[in-house]
C-alpha positions in Angstrom: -16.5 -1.6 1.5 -13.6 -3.0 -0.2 -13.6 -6.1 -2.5 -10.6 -8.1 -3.1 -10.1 -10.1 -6.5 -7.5 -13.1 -6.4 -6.1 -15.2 -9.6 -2.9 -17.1 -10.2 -3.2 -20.1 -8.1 -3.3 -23.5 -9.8 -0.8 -27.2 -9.5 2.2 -27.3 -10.0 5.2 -29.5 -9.1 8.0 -29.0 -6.7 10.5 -26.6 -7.2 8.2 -24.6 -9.7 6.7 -21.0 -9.7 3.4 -19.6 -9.4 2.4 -15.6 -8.9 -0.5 -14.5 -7.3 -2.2 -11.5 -7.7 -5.2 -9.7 -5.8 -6.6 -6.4 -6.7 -8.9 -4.3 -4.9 -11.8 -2.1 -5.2 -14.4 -0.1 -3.5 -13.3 1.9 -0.2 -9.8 2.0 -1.2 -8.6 5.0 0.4 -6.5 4.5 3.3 -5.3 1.1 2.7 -2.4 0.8 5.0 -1.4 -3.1 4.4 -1.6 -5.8 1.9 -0.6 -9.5 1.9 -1.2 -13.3 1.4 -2.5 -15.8 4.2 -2.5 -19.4 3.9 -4.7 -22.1 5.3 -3.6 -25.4 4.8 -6.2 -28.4 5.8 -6.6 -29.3 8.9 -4.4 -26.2 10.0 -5.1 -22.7 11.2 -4.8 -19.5 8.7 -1.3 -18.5 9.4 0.6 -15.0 7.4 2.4 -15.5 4.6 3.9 -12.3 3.6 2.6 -8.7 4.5 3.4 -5.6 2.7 3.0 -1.6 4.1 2.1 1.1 1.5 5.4 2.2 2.0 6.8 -0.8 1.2 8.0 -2.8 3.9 7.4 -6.3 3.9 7.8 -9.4 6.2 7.5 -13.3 5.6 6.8 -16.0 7.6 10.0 -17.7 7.9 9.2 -21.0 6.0 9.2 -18.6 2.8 12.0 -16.1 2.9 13.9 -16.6 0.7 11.4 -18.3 -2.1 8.4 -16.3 -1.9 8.3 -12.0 -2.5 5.3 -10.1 -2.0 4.8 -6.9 -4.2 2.7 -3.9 -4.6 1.6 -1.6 -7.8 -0.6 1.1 -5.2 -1.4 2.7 -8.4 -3.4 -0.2 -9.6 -4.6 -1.4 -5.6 -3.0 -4.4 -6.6 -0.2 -6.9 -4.4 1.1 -10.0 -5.9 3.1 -12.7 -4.8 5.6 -14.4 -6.6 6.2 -17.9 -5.5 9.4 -19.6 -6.3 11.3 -23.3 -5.6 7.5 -24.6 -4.1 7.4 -27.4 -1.8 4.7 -29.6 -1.1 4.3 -27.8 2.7 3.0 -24.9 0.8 -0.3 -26.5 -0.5 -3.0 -24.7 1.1 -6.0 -22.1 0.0 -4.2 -18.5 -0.2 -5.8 -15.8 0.9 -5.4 -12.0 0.0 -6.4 -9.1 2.9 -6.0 -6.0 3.2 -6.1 -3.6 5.9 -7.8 -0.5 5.7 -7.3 2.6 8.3 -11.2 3.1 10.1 -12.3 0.2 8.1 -10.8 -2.6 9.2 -9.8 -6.2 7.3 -11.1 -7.5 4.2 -10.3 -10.6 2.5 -10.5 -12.5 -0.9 -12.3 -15.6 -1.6 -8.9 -17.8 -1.5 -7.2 -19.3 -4.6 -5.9 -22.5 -4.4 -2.3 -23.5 -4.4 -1.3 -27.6 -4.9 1.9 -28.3 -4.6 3.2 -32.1 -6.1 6.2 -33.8 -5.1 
């Protein structure tokens, strides 16, 4: 199967920057889509940014603007740069990717706390 690794979350106050970054391994071959989920408590798991191997990408409007996701396919690895953070964007962050016959596989989540 595949096996995601995530690292960059941590606290930070308002209007700073964090960058995530997730890196996979295993079944690699035929990963059609990466990106960054969030899950905030008490909410459901909603998308944060999603990125195609060719390297179109979409955000969840709350972030455009502040938040760019990134691929290196070389390395299997997507980041995503977090900039001007808010308070509404404390929640776990999770990494998936999608992988063609596979199906979804996701990281273990990395937290993100944002203080005012």
């Amino acid at each position: 199967q595949v096996q995601l690794v995530e690292s960059g979350g941590g606290l930070v106050q308002a209007g700073g920057s964090l960058r995530l970054s997730c890196a996979a391994s295993g079944r690699i071959f035929g990963i059609a889509a990466m990106g960054w989920y969030r899950q905030a408590p008490g909410k459901p798991r909603e998308l944060v940014a999603t990125s195609t191997r060719g390297g179109s990408a979409t955000y969840e409007d709350s972030v455009k603007g502040r938040f760019t996701i990134s691929r290196d396919n070389a390395k299997n690895t997507v980041y995503l740069q977090m900039n001007s953070l808010k308070p509404e964007d404390t929640a776990v962050y999770f990494c998936y990717c999608a992988v063609v016959g596979l199906g979804d596989f996701w990281g273990q989540g990395t937290q993100v706390t944002v203080s005012s």
